[in-house]
N, C-alpha and C positions, 0 to 999 in steps of 0.2 A: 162305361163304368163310372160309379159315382164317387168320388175318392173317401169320403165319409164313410164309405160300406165295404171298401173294398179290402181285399188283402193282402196290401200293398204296401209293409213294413219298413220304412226309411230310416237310418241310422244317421245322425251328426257326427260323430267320430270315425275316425278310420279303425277296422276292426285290427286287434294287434299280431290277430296271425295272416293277416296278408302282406305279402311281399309286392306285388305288382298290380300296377293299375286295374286289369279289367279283374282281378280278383277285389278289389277294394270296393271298386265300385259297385259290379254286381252284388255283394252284399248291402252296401249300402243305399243303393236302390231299389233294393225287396225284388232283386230276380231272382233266388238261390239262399240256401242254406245248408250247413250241410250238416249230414246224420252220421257219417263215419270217416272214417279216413280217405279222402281223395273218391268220397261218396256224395251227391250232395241231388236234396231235392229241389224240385224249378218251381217255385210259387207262379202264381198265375199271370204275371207280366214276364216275369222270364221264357213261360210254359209260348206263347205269344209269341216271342220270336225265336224260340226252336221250329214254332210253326210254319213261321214265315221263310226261315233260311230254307228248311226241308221243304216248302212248295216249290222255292225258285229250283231245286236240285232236281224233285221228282222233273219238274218240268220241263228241263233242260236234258235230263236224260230220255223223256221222252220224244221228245223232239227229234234225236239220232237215234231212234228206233227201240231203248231197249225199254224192254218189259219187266214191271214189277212185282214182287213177290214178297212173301213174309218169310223168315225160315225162323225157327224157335231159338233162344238163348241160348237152350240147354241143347249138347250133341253128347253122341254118342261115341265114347273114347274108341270104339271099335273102328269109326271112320278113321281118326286118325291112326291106327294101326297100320291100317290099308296102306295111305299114304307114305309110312315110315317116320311123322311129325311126331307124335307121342310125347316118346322119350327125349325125342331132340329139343321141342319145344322150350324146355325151361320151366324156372320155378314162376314166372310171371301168369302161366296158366292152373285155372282151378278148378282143381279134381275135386268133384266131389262120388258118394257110394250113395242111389235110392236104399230104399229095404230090401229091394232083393239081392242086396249087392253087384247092381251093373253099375261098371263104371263109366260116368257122367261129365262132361268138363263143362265149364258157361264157355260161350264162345267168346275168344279173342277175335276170333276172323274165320272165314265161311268159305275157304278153297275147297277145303274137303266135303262140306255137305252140299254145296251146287255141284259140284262132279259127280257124286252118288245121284241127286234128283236129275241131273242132265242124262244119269247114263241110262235110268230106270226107263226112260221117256222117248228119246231117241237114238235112233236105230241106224238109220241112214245119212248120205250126204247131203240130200236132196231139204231134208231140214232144217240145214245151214245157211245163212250163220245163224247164232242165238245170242241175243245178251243180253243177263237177266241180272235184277237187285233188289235191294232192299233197303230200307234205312231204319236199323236196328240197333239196339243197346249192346255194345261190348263188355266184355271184364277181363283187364290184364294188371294183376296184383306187382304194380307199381312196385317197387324197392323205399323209396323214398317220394311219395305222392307229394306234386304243391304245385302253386301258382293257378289255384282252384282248379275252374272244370280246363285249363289248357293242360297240364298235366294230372289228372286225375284218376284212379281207378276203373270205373265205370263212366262210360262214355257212351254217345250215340253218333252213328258212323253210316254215312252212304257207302255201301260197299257193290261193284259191279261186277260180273262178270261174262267173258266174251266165249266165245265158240265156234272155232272157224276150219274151213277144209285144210287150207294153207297158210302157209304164212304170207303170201300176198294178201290174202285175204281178211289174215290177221292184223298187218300195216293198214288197209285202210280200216278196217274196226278201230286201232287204234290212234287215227288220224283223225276221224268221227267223234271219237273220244277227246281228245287232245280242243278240238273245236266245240264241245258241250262245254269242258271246263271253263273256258277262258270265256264264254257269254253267259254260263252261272258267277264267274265271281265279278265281273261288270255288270252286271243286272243285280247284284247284292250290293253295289255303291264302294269296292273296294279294288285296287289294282293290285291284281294277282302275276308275279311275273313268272314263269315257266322254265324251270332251270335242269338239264341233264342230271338225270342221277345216276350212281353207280350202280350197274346192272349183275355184276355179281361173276359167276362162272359163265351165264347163259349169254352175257359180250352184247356187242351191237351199240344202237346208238336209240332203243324205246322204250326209255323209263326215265321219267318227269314228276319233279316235283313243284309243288305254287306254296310260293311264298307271299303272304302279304307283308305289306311294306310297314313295319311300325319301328318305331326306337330302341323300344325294350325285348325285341325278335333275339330268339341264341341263335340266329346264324347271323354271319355278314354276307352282303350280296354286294354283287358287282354287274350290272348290266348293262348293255345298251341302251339312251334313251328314244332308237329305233320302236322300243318294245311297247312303248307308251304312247304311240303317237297313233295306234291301229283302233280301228270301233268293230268290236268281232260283233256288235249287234247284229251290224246292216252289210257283215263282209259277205259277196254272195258268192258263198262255196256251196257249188251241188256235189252235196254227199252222196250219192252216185256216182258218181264218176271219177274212179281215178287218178286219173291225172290232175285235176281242178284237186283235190286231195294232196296230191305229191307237192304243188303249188303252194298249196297254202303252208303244208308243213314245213318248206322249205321257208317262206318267209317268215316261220317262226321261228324257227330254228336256228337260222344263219345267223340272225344279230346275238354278238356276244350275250350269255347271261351263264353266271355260274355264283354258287355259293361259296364260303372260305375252303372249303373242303373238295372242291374240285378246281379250285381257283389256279388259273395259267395264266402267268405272268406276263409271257411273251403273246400270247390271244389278248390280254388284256391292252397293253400297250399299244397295239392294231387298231384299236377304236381312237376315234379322234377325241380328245382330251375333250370338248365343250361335248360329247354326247356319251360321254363317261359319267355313270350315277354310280355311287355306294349307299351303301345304309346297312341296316339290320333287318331281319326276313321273319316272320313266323309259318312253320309250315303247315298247311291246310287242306294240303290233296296231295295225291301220290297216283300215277298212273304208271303202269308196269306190263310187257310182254312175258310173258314164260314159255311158251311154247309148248310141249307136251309131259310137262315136267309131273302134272296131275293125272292126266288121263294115264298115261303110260302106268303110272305107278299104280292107281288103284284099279289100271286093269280095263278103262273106258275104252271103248271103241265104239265106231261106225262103219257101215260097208261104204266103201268108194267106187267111185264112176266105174272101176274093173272089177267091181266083188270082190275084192279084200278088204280086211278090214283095215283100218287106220285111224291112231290117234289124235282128235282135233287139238287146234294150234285153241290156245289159254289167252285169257290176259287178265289181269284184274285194276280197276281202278276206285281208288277209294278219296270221299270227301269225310273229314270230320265235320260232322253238323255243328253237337255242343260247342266241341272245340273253336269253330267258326265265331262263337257268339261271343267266348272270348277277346278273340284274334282280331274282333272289327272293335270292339272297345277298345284294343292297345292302338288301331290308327286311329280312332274316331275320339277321341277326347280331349278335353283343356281343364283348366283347375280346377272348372264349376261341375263338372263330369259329363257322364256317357254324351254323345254329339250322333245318334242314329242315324242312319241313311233312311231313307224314307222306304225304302222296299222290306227292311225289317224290322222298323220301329214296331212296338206295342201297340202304341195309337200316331193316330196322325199329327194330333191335337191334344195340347190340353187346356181346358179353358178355365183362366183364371176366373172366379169372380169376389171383386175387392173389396165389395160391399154386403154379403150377406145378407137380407132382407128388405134389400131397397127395392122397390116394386120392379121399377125399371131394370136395373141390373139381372134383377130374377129372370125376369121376362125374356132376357134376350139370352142368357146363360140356356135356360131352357129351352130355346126355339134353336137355338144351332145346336143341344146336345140331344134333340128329339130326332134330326136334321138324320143323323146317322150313328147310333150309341157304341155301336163295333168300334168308327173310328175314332172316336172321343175319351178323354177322362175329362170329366168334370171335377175342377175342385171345389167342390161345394163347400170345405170344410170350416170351421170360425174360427180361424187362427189369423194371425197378421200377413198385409203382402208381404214382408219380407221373407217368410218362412214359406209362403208360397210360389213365390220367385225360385229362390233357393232347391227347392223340390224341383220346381220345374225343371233348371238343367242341370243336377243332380241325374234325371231319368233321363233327360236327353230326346225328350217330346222333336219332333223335327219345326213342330208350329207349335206357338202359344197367342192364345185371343185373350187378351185382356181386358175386362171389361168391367168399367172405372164409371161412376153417376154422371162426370164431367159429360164423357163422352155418348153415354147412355142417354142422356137427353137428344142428342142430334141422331140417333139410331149410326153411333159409332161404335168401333172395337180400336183397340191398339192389337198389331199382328206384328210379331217377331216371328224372324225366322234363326231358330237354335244355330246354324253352323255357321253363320256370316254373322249376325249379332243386331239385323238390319229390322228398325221399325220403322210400323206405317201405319198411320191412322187410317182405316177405311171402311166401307159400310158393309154391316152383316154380310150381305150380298156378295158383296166380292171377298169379305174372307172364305164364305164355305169356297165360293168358286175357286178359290187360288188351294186352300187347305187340302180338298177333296178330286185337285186336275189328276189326272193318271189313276 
């Protein structure tokens, strides 16, 4: 993209209804705007790494076997009937009337419409398990909407869910689970730490929340620095099996990690003071057991290995995508702004050029933004370097090629790299190779 053409609207000022960083920033980096209260549209570098977070997710839950689906925004309040959610639900849900007067809610959350599409379809056990998702737009009418797209009305939300004979069976689903999360949010360039959450009436010890680590996080966290020291890339759990499952949970599990709100003193003091971390957490995933708490209610079943029928064991795990693009601006930034991870930057690159019309300059801006346009913003634009400097880590480019007459005679660039702050003068050549590795 050429920066001259693009629509990619950058602000000098802090805008003055932002309270928190990645709400600052995202405005002022032309990713978002918004149209209504805790509403807001994704201009098209923002729309970019909605793209990018929701591939690493799609991908990651494909990987542990589940299957994707679309389900519409709009349900049918008759489902929630079924379930008995309705009425309980709350004013955060919005009702609305078609013309025929049926009543309509946008969906906050999709328990009830994957039960009804699970039960239409399957019959037996022998179809088990199932886990299916989507990554779709919510609407849950906020009280007091802020802190842009982290607390926001409409949002967009990986939301999964499981289908199992038993609850054995339901543990390792949600063990499979528990091991998709933690190699999506290290593969999105952010540490996510996985902290118990309260499970409610239904007890046990399978429901996890991930917090990423940033400053401005509402919760406190207290972990093990156990938790930090694992690479779930290359950890080789066969999800098959098990046991190799109970394993790995188990080494998740055991190293202290809990938020203020389940925080235990006396657990805490257990860990040895030099691998005691605190900080503040922002929450980005939720993963959750339920057990029959849906089918039973809206009446789901299957025949079982004896010809009875029986209600499948639930789970649900949800990622906030939006939310995410957030939550990696609260860890990822310094005073010049957004500091992108390279797996969900907009571009990879952007390439300055300092001189505007100088043959040579031209020449080479052009031969590395021919190279690969997708990964590129070119700032082509005729303003001063300083105001293009300034833009650069404002957006938080993870590369900038700088390209100065000096250097343009010797068939040089200056290459910065945004999170360490580190240049090198080096040739065309070896920037795309270094810009465009992985």
């Amino acid at each position: 993209m050429r920066l001259s053409r693009s629509f990619l609207p950058t602000l000098k000022e802090n805008p003055a209804e932002a309270q928190i960083v990645s709400h600052r920033l995202m405005l002022r980096a032309g990713l978002i705007r918004q149209t209504a209260s805790g509403i807001y549209a994704w201009l098209p570098a923002g729309l970019k790494v909605l793209r990018n977070i929701s591939q690493i997710v799609r991908e990651e839950q494909d990987r542990v076997g589940a299957q994707e689906v679309l389900m519409p925004t709009l349900q049918s309040a008759d489902l929630w009937k079924r379930s008995g959610r309705y009425d309980a639900y709350g004013p955060e849900m919005l009702r609305i009337q078609d013309r025929h007067k049926r009543e309509l809610l946008y969906g906050p959350t999709n328990e009830e419409m994957i039960t009804d599409l699970f039960g239409q379809t399957v019959k037996s056990y022998k179809d088990l398990p199932q886990v299916l998702y989507h990554i779709q737009w919510k609407f849950r009418d906020e009280m007091r909407p802020r802190f842009g797209v982290m607390r926001g009305r409409e949002f967009l939300m990986k939301d999964a869910y499981s289908f199992d004979l038993d609850y054995d069976s339901a543990v390792a689903t949600y063990r499979r689970m528990l091991l998709a999360y933690l190699r999506t949010f290290q593969r999105l360039g952010v540490r996510a730490v996985p902290m118990r959450a309260d499970t409610g009436p239904i007890g046990g010890e399978l429901s996890h929340e991930f917090l990423i680590l940033a400053p401005t996080g509402e919760s406190g966290v207290f972990y093990d620095a156990a938790l930090e020291e694992q690479d779930w890339l290359d950890e080789p759990v066969d999800t098959n099996s098990p046991v190799a499952l109970e394993a790995f949970f188990n080494r998740v599990t055991t190293p202290y990690a809990a938020t203020d709100e389940m925080h235990d003193e006396a657990g805490w003091q257990a860990v040895p003071a030099e691998r005691q971390r605190e900080g503040r957490g922002v929450e980005v995933g939720h993963i959750f057991y339920f057990g029959d708490k849906y089918t039973r209610s809206m009446d789901v079943s299957v025949s079982g290995p004896d010809g009875n029928q029986l209600y499948p064991e639930m789970g649900s795990y949800g990622i906030g995508v939006s939310r995410l693009a957030g939550a990696i601006i609260e860890a990822c930034h310094d005073d010049n702004g957004i500091i992108w991870p390279d797996a969900v930057a907009p571009f990879r690159a952007v390439i300055l050029n300092l001189k505007n019309g100088d043959e040579l300059c031209d020449a080479i801006c052009e031969r590395i933004y021919s190279t690969n346009e997708e990964a590129f913003l070119y700032d082509d634009r005729a303003e001063r370097a300083g105001v293009k400097f300034a833009d650069a880590d404002l957006m938080g480019h993870p590369w900038q090629i700088v390209v100065g007459p000096r250097g343009a005679k010797e068939g040089k660039v200056e290459l910065k790299r945004r999170a360490t702050g580190e240049r090198h003068e080096v040739s065309v050549d070896d920037a795309l190779a270094l810009v465009l590795a992985g």
